[in-house]
C-alpha positions in Angstrom: 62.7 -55.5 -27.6 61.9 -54.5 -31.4 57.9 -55.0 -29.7 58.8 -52.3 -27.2 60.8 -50.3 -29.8 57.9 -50.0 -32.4 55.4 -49.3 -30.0 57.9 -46.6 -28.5 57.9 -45.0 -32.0 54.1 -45.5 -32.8 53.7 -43.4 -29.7 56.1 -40.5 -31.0 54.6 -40.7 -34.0 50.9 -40.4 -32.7 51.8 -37.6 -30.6 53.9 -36.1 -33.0 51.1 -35.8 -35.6 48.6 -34.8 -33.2 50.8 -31.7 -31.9 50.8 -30.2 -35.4 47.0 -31.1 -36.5 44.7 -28.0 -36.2 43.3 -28.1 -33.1 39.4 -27.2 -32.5 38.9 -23.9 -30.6 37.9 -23.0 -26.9 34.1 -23.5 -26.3 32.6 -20.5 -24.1 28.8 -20.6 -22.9 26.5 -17.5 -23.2 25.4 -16.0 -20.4 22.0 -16.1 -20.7 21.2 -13.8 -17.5 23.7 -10.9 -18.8 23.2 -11.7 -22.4 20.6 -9.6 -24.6 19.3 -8.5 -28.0 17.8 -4.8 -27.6 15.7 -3.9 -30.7 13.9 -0.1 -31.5 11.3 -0.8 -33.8 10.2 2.6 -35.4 6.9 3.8 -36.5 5.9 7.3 -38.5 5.2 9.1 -34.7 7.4 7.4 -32.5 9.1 4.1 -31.6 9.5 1.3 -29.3 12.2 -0.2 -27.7 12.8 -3.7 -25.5 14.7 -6.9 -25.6 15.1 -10.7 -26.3 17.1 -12.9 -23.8 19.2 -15.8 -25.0 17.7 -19.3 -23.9 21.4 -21.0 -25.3 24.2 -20.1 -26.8 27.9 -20.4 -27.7 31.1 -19.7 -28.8 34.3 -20.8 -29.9 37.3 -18.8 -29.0 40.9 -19.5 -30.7 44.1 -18.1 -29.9 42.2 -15.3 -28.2 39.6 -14.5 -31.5 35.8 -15.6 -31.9 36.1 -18.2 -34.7 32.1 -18.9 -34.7 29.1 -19.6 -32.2 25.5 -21.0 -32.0 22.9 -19.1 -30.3 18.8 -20.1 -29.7 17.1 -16.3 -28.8 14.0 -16.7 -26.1 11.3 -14.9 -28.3 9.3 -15.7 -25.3 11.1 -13.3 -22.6 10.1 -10.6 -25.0 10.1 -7.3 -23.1 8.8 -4.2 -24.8 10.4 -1.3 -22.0 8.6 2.1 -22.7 4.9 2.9 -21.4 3.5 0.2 -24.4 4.6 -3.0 -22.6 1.8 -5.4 -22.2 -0.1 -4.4 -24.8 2.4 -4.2 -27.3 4.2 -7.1 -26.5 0.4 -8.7 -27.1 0.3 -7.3 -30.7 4.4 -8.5 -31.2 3.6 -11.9 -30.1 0.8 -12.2 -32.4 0.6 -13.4 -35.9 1.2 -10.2 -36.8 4.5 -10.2 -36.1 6.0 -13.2 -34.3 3.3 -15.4 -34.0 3.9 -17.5 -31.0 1.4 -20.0 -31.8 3.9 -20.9 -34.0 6.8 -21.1 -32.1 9.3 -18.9 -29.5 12.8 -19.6 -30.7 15.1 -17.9 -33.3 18.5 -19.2 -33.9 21.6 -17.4 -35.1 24.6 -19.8 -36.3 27.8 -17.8 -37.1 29.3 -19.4 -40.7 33.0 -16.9 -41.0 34.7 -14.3 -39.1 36.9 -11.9 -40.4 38.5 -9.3 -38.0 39.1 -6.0 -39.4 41.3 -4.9 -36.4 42.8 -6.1 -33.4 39.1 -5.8 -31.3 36.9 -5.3 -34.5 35.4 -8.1 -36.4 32.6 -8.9 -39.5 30.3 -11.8 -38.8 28.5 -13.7 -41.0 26.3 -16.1 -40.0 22.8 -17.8 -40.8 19.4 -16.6 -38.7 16.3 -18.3 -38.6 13.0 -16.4 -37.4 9.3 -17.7 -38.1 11.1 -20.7 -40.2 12.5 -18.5 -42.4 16.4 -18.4 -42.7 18.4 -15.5 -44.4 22.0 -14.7 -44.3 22.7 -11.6 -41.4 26.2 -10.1 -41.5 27.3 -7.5 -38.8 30.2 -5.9 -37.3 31.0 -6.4 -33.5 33.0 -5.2 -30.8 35.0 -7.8 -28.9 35.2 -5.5 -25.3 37.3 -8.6 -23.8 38.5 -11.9 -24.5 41.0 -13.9 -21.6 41.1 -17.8 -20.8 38.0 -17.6 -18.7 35.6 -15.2 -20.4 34.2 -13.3 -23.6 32.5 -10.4 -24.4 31.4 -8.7 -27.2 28.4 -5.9 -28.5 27.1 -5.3 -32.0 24.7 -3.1 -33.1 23.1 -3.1 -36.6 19.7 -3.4 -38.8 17.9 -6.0 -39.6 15.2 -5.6 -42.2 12.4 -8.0 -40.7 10.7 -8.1 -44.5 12.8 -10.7 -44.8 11.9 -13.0 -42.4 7.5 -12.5 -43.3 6.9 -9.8 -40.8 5.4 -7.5 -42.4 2.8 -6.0 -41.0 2.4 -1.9 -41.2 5.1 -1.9 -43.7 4.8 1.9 -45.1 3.8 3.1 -41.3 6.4 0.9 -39.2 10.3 1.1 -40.5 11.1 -2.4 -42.0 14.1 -2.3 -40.3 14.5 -2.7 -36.9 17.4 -1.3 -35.1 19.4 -4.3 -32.6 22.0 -3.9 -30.2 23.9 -7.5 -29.1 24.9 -7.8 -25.7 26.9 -11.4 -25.3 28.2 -12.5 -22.4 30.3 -15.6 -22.5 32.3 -18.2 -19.9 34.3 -21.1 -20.1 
């Protein structure tokens, strides 16, 4: 009986302690149909806009707020939209810019959120481009968060100096204008 008894309260006591431990967020996956980085890359007489698809990503979702996230951008589905498409997309893929030759992935890990208001939130997080890595902070726009899904936009600069591309600096802006479509479901 005192067997029974002190397994009894081992159990209670297990359970117990694992009700009030922290418990690790929801894990969403992106999207990566819906799921999109548009950049505008600017030049002295004009500018050029397209988009990156995700090839993986993540995030973690608790008590209804993004606490962090992983995500591996496709520089391969690179799509320059305007009239310049194939040929610019040739020169961005080059070692001029991207170099595929040396690889076709960047990857963004978040490190801390802070919301700023009840839909509003700075991110700071970790991306690595051309095997550079550099701290990018932004502010995004959670548009919905339930049980089942997540979405959110940002839009913000990033100053591609910083990751070696820097090719026509002085005649192409340095920074290059994004807009973060993510698209997330448990």
């Amino acid at each position: 009986m005192k067997k029974i008894m002190l397994g009894l309260a081992l159990v209670a006591a297990t359970v117990g302690i694992y009700s009030f431990a922290p418990q690790p967020g929801d894990t969403f996956t992106a999207n990566t149909t819906t799921s999109k980085v548009e950049f505008i890359g600017s030049k002295t007489d004009g500018y050029h806009p397209g988009y990156f698809l995700l090839k993986s990503g993540q995030v973690t979702i608790e008590a209804g707020k993004l606490t962090g996230g992983k995500f591996t951008i496709d520089l391969a589905s690179l799509k320059v939209t305007d009239a310049a498409g194939e040929k610019l997309e040739g020169h961005l893929k080059s070692p001029d810019f991207f170099d595929f030759s040396k690889g076709t992935e960047a990857t963004y890990v978040i490190s801390n959120v802070k919301y700023t208001s009840a839909n509003k939130c700075d991110i700071d997080g970790i991306l690595t481009l051309k095997g550079v890595t550099a701290p990018v902070k932004f502010t995004a726009n959670v548009r919905g968060v339930d049980d089942k899904k997540f979405f959110a936009e940002a839009a913000f600069s990033l100053d591609r100096t910083a990751f070696g591309i820097n090719y026509g600096v002085g005649k192409v802006s340095s920074d290059v204008q994004l807009l973060v479509h993510l698209f997330a479901t448990k």
